[in-house]
C-alpha positions as CSV (number, residue, x, y, z in Angstrom):
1,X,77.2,-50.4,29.6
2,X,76.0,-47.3,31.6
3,X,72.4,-47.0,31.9
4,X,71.4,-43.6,30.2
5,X,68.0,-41.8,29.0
6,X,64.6,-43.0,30.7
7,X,64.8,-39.4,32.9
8,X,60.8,-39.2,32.8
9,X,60.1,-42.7,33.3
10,X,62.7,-43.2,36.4
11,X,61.5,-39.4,37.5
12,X,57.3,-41.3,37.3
13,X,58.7,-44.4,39.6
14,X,60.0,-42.1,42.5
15,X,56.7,-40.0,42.0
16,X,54.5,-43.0,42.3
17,X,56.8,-44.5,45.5
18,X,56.7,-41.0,47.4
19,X,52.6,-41.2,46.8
20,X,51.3,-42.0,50.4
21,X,48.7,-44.1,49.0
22,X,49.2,-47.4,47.1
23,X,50.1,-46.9,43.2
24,X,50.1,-49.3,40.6
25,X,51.7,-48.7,37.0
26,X,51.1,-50.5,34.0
27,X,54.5,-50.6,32.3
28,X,54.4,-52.4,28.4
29,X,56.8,-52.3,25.3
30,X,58.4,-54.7,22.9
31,X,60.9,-57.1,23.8
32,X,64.9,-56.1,24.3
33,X,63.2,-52.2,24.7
34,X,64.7,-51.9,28.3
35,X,61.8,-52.3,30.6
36,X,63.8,-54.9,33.3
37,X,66.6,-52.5,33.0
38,X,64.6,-49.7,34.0
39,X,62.6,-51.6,37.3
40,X,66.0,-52.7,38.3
41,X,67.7,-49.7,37.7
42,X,65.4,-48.3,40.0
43,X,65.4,-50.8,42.8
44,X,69.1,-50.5,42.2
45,X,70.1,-46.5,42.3
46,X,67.0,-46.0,44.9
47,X,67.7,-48.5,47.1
48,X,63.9,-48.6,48.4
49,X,62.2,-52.0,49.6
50,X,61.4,-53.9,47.0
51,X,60.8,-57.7,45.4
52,X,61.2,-58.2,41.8
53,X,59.7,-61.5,40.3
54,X,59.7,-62.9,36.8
55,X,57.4,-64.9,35.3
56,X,58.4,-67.6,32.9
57,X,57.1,-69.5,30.1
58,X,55.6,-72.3,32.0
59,X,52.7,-73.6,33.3
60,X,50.3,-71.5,35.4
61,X,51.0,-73.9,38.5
62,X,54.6,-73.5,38.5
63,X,54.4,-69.9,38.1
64,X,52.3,-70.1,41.5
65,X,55.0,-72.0,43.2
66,X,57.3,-69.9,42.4
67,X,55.8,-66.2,42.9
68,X,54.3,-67.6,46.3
69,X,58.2,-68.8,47.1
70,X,59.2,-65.1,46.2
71,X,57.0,-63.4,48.4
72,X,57.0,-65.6,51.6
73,X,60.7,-65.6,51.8
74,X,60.6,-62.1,51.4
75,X,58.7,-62.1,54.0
76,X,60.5,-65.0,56.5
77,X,64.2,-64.2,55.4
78,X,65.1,-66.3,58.1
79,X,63.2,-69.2,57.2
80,X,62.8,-69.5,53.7
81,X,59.9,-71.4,52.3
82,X,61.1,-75.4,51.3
83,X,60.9,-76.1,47.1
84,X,57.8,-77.6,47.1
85,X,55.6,-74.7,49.2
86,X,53.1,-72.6,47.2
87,X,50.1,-71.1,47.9
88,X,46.7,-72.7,47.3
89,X,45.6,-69.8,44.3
90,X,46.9,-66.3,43.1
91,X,44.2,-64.6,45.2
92,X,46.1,-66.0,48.4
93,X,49.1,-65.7,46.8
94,X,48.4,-61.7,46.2
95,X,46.9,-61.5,49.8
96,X,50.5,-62.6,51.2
97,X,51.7,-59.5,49.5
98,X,50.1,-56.8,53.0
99,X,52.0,-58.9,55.0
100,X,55.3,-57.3,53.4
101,X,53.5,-53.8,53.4
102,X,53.1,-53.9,57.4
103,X,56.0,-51.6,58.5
104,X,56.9,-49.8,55.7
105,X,56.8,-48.8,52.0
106,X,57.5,-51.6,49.7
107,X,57.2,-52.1,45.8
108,X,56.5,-55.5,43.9
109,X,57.6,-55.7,40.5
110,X,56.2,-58.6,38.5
111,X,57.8,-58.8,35.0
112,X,56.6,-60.5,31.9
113,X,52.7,-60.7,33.7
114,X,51.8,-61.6,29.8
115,X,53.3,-65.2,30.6
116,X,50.7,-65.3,33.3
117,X,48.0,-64.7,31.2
118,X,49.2,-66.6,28.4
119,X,48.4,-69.8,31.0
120,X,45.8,-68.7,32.8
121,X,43.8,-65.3,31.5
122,X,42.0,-65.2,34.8
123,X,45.0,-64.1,36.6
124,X,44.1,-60.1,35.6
125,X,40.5,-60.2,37.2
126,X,41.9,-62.1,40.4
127,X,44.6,-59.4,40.5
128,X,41.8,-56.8,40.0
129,X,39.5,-58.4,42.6
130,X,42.4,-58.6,45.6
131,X,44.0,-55.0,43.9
132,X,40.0,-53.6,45.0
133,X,39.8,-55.3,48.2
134,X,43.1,-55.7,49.9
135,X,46.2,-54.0,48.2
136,X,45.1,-50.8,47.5
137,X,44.7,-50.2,51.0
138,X,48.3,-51.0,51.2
139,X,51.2,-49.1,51.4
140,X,52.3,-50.5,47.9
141,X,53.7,-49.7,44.7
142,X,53.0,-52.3,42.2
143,X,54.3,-52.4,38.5
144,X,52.9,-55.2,36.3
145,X,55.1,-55.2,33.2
146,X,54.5,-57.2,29.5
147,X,56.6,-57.7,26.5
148,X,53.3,-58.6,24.0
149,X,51.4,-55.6,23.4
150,X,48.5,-56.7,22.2
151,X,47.6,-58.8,25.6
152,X,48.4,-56.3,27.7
153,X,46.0,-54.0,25.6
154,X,43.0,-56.6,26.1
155,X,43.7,-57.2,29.6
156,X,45.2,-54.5,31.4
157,X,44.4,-51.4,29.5
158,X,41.6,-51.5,27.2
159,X,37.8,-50.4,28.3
160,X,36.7,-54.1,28.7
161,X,39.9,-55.6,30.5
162,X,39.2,-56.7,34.2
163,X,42.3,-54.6,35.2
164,X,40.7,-51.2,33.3
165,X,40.9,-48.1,35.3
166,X,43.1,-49.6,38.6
167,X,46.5,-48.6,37.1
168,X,47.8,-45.0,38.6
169,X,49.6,-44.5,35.9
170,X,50.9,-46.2,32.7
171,X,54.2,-46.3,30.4
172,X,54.7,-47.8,27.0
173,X,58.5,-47.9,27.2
174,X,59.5,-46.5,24.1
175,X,63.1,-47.1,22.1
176,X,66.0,-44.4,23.0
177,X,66.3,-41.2,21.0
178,X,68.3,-41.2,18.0
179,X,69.9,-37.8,20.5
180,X,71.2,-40.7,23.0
181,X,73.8,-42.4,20.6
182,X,76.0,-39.6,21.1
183,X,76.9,-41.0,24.6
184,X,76.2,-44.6,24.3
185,X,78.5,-44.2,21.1
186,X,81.6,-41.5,21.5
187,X,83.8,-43.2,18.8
188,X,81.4,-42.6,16.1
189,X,80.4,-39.5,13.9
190,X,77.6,-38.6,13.4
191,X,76.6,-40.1,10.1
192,X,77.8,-43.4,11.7
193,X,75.6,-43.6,14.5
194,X,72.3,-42.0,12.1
195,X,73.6,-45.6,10.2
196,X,73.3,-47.7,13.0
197,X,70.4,-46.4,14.4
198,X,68.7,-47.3,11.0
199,X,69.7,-50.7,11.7
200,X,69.3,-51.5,15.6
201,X,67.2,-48.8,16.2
202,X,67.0,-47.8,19.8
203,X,67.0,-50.8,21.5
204,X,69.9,-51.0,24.4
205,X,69.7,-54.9,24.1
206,X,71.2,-54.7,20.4
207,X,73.2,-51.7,21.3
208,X,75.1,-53.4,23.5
209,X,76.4,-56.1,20.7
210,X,78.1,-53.6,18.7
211,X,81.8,-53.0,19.3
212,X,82.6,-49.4,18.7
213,X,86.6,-50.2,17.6
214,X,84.9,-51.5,14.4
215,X,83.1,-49.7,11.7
216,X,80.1,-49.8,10.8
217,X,79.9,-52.4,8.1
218,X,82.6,-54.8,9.9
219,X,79.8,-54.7,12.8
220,X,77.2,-55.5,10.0
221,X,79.3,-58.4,8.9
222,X,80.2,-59.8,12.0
223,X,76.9,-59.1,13.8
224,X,74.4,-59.9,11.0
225,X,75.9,-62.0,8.5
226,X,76.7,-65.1,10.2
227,X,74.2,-67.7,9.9
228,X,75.1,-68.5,13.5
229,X,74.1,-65.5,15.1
230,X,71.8,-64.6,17.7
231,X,70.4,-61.8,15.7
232,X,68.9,-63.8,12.8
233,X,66.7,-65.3,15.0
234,X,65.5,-62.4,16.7
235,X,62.8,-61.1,13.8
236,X,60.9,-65.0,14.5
237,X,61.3,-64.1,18.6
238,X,59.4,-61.2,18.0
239,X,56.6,-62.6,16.0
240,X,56.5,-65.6,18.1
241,X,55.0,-63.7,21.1
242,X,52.1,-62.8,18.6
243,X,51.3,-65.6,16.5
244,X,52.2,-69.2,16.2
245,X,52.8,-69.5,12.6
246,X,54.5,-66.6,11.5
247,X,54.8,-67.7,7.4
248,X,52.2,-65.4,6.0
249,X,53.0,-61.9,8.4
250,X,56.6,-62.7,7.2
251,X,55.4,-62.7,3.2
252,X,53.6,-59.5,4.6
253,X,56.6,-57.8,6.2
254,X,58.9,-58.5,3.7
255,X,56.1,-56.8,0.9
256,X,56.2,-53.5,2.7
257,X,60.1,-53.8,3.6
258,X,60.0,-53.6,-0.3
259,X,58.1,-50.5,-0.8
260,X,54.7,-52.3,-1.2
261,X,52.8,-49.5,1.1
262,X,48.9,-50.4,0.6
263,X,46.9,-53.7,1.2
264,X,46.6,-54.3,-2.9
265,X,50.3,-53.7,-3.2
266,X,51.6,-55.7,-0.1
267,X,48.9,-58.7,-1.7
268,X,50.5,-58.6,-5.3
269,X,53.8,-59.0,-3.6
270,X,53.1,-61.6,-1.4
271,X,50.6,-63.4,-3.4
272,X,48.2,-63.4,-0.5
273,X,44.3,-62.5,-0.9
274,X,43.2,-59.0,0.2
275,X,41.3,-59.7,2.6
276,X,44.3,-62.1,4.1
277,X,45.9,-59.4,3.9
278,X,43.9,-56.9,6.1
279,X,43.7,-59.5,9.2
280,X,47.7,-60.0,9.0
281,X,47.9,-56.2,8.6
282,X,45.6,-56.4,11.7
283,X,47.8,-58.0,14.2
284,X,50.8,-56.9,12.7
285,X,49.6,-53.0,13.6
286,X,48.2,-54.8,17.1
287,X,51.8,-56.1,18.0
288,X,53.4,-52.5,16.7
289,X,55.8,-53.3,14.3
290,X,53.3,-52.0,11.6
291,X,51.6,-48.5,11.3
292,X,48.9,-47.4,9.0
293,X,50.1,-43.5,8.0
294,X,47.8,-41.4,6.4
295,X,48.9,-37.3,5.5
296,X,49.2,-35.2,8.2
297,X,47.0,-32.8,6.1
298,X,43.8,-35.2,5.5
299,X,41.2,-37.0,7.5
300,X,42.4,-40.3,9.4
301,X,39.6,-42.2,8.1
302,X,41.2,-41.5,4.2
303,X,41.8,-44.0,2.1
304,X,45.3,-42.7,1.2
305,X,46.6,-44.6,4.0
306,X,50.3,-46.5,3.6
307,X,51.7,-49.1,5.3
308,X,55.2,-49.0,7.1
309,X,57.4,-51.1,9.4
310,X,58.0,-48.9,12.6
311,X,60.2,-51.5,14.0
312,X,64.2,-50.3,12.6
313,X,65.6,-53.8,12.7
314,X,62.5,-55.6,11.5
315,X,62.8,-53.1,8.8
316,X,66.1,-53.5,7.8
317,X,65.6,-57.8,8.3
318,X,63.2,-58.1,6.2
319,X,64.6,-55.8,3.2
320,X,68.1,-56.9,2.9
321,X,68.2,-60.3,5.2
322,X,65.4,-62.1,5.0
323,X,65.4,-63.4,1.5
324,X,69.1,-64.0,1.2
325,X,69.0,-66.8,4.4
326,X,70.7,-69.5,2.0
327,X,73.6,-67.4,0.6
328,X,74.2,-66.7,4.9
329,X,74.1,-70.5,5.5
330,X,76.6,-71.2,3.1
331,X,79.1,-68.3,4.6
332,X,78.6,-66.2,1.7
333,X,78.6,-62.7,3.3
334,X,81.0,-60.6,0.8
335,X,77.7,-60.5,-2.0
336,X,75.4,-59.8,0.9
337,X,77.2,-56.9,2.7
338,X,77.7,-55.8,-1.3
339,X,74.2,-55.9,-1.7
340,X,73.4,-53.5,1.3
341,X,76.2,-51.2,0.8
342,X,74.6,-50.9,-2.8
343,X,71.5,-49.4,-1.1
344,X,72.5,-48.1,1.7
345,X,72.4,-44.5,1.6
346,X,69.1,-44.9,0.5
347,X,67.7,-47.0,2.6
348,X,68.8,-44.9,5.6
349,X,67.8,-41.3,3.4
350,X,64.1,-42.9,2.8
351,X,63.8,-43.8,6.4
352,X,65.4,-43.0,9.1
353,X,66.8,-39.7,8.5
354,X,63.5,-38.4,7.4
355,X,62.5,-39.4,10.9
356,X,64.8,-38.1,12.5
357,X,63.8,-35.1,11.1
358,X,60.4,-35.3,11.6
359,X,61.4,-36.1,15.4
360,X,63.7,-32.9,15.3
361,X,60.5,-30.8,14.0
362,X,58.3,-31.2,16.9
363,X,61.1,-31.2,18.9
364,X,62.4,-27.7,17.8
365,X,58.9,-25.9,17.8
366,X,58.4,-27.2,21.5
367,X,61.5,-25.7,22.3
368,X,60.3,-22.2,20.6
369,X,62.9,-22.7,17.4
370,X,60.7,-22.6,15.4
371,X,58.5,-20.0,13.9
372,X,55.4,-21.8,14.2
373,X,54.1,-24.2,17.1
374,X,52.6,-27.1,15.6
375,X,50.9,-29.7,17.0
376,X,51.2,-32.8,14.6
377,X,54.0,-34.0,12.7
378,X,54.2,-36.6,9.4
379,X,54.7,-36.6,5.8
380,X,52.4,-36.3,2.7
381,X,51.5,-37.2,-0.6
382,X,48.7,-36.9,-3.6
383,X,48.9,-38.3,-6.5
384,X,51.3,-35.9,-7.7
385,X,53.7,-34.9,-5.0
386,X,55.1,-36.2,-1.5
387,X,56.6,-34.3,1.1
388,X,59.0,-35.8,3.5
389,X,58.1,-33.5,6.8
390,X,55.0,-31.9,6.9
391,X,53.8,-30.0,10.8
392,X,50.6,-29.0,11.3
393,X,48.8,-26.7,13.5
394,X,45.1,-26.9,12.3
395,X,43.9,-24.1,14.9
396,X,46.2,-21.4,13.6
397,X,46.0,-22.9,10.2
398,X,49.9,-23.5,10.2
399,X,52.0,-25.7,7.7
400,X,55.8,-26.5,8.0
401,X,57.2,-28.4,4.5
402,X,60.4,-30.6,4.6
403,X,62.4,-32.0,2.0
404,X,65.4,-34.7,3.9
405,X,68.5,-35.7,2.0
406,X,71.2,-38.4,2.7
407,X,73.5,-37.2,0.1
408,X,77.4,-37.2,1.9
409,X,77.3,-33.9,-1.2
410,X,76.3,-30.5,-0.3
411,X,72.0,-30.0,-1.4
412,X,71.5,-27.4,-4.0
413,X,69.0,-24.9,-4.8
414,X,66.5,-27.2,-7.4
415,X,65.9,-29.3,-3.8
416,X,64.0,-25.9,-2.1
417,X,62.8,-24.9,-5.3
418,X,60.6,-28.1,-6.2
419,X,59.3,-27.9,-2.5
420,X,58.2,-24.6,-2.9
421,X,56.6,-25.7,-6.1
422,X,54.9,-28.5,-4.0
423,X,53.1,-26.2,-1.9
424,X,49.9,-26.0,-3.7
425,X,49.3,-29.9,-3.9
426,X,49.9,-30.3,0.0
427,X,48.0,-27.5,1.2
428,X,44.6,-27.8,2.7
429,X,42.3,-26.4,0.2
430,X,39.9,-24.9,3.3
431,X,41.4,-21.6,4.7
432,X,43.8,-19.2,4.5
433,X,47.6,-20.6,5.2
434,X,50.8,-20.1,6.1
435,X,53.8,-22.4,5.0
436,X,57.5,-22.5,6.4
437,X,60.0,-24.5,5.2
438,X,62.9,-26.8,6.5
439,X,65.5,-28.4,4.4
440,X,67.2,-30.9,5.7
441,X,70.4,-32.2,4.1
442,X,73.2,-34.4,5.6
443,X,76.2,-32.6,3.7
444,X,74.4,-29.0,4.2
445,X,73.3,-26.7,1.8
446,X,75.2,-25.0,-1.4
447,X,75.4,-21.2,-2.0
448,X,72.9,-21.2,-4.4
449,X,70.6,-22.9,-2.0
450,X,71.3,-20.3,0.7
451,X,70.5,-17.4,-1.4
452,X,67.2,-19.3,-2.5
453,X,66.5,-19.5,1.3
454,X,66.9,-15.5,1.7
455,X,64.8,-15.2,-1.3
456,X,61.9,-16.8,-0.3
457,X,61.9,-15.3,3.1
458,X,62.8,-11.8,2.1
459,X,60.1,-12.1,-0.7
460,X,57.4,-14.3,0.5
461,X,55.5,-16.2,-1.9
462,X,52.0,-16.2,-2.0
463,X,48.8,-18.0,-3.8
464,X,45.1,-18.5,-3.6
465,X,44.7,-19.6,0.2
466,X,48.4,-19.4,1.3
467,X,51.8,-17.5,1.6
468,X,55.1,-18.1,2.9
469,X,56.7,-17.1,5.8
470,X,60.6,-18.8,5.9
471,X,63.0,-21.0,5.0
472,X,65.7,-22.7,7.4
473,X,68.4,-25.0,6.4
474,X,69.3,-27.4,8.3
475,X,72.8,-30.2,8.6
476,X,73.1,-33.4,10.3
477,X,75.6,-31.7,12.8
478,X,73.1,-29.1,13.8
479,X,69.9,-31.9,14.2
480,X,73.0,-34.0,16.1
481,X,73.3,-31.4,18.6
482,X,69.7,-30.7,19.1
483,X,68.8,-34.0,19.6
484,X,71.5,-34.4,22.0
485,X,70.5,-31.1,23.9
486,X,66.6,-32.3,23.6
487,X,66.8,-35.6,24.7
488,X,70.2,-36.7,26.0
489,X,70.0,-36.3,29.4
């Protein structure tokens, strides 16, 4: 598969090489995301100097042996080191590397550094110490690069870590836009591709399982529902690289895969105690497949927050796969694949679409499409009302509204009218407002909707602290495009 996307992030690595001082980047993301592909992509397409080395899950002495092997034969090609050599510690090890810096440029990669420190946590502050003294005199670019999040966090990044304040620059590889599929993806529409990014997300690694000459739910079938396959192990890889016995954040995942969205909720479905609860919630937000959300429109501190599972896959795991591991055992995929079918436009409508459109909202007043810049994108909810996309620009007291639907059907007018009616309970009660609104819909927008739209926009409406301004309606075909003009290159 062609390598596509990752402009900024390849466009950062030829900045940081051309530097005529040494650089070192700090680059972390969950597994399968695409950071090896990117370094070796690089190496590849830029054909600088470079050494790329690996750790592995072993002990910290045979990752010496074999990082000192790596860089003294890239320094004798002609004689490489025998299988036994290594260097006596990582401080001479990481000394060895000026040697290769001598005559010219060169970069060191060194992938999975969280295996390092998972043996031997002392490995950051002797990179830190020989990083001070010898190699960032040296005409180096280094890239350290970690799968678990929260170690790289503590050790490389956070104000206490021995490595804090050395990095250049840092990325946190994120998955591809939903606006890539297009091209990784020809064969499929539209709706097909918003389908399977609800599913795999945008991780290349998963991508690259799917055959495109089969649908959607043949790919399901053959990809997900066999007992066999690598992908129902993946969720316990994942969780594995954060904690070693994964039974309780499981019972917690699977609660808010089910709708359960605070700490009492997520408890009463997985019969764990509350305060459980909130240190599984804890390390579960730490690792990144969890997010507290609170509205866009109130404090960050409130104690409306919800819980939800930012991960796609994880997401879609533990709501249709998790709890049906028997019936898959036993080859009985027809009730399964049912099952999901059954609530799948749904599922897809109450997630991903609505971001998607959320992404397409910050995306389209960056690009001046929109009436409004805003500077903050979510959702929100009271007690009495919940609005799908919500943009904010708190300086110029600013609000965008969005209602999202999934529905194949054209959206009528009763959709606009009862986020109009919304308005009041979303509004910040502080200030005088003004509110646009977007409406989403996958199968576009009735007549009667349309003439709604002009209404509202010819007429503004108005109330104590706020008026109106617009209305734009918006397909899947038109957010397709966008997305593929904003972020597919």
């Amino acid at each position: 598969m062609a390598f596509l996307g990752r402009h900024d992030d390849l466009t950062l690595l030829d900045q940081l090489w051309n530097k005529k001082e040494a650089a070192f980047l700090i680059l972390y993301g969950r597994r399968r995301v695409g950071k090896t592909s990117l370094l070796t992509h690089w190496l590849k397409t830029s054909k600088n100097n470079g050494l790329y080395w690996v750790a592995e899950p072993s002990s910290i002495h045979d990752q010496l042996r074999s990082f000192s092997q790596a860089i003294y034969n890239a320094a004798n090609p002609e004689s490489p080191a025998p299988p036994e050599f290594s260097f006596a510690n990582w401080a001479q090890a990481l000394q060895q590397v000026a040697i290769l810096c001598k005559e010219q440029r060169v970069a060191l990669f060194i992938d999975e550094f969280t295996y390092l420190l998972a043996a031997d946590p002392s490995v950051a502050g002797t990179l830190q110490n020989v990083w001070d003294h010898y190699l960032k005199q040296d005409n180096l670019l280094l890239v350290i690069c970690g799968s678990h999040l929260g170690m790289m966090q503590r050790h490389t990044l956070s104000y206490q870590a021995p490595l804090y304040g050395r990095a250049t620059a840092q990325i946190r590889l994120q998955p591809l836009p939903f606006g890539i599929t297009k091209k990784y993806f020809p064969t499929y529409q539209a709706h097909e591709r918003a389908a399977i990014y609800s599913i795999w997300g945008g991780i290349p690694a998963y991508w690259e399982r799917i055959d495109q000459s089969q649908s959607v739910s043949d790919n399901i079938r053959t990809q997900l529902l066999n007992s066999n396959n690598l992908m129902q192990s993946e969720p316990r890889l994942l969780l594995q690289d954060f904690v070693s016995e994964p039974h309780n954040y499981v019972g917690v995942l699977r609660a808010i895969a089910n709708n359960a969205r605070t700490q009492k909720e997520i408890s009463n479905f997985s019969g764990l105690q509350q305060g459980h609860t909130s240190k599984y919630l804890g390390v579960l937000q730490e690792s990144g497949f969890v997010e507290r959300r609170v509205p866009v429109t109130v404090q960050e501190r409130s104690r409306q927050g919800r819980y939800h599972i930012t991960d796609p896959y994880l997401r879609f795991y533990y709501r249709f796969l998790s709890a049906r591991q028997a019936q898959l055992a036993m080859g009985v995929q027809t009730q399964v694949l049912a099952e999901i079918q059954s609530h799948f436009l749904e599922f897809i409508g109450t997630h991903t679409w609505e971001e998607i459109c959320r992404e397409w909202t910050l995306r389209a007043s960056v690009a001046g499409d929109l009436s409004m810049m805003i500077d903050h994108v979510g959702s929100a909810w009271t007690k009495h009302a919940q609005v799908d996309v919500v943009g904010i620009n708190r300086a110029e007291k600013q609000l965008i509204l969005g209602e999202c639907k999934w529905s194949p059907k054209a959206s009528g007018r009763k959709v606009l009218s009862d986020l109009v009616a919304k308005t009041n309970e979303i509004v910040p009660k502080q200030g005088e407002w003004t509110v646009s609104y977007l409406g989403f819909a996958r199968g576009g927008w009735t007549e009667p909707a349309k003439d709604f739209a002009d209404e509202v926009t010819q007429n503004p409406k108005t109330a104590a602290n706020w008026k109106s301004s617009s209305v734009q309606l918006i397909d899947l075909d038109r957010v397709d495009i966008d997305m593929q003009k904003w972020t597919g290159s």
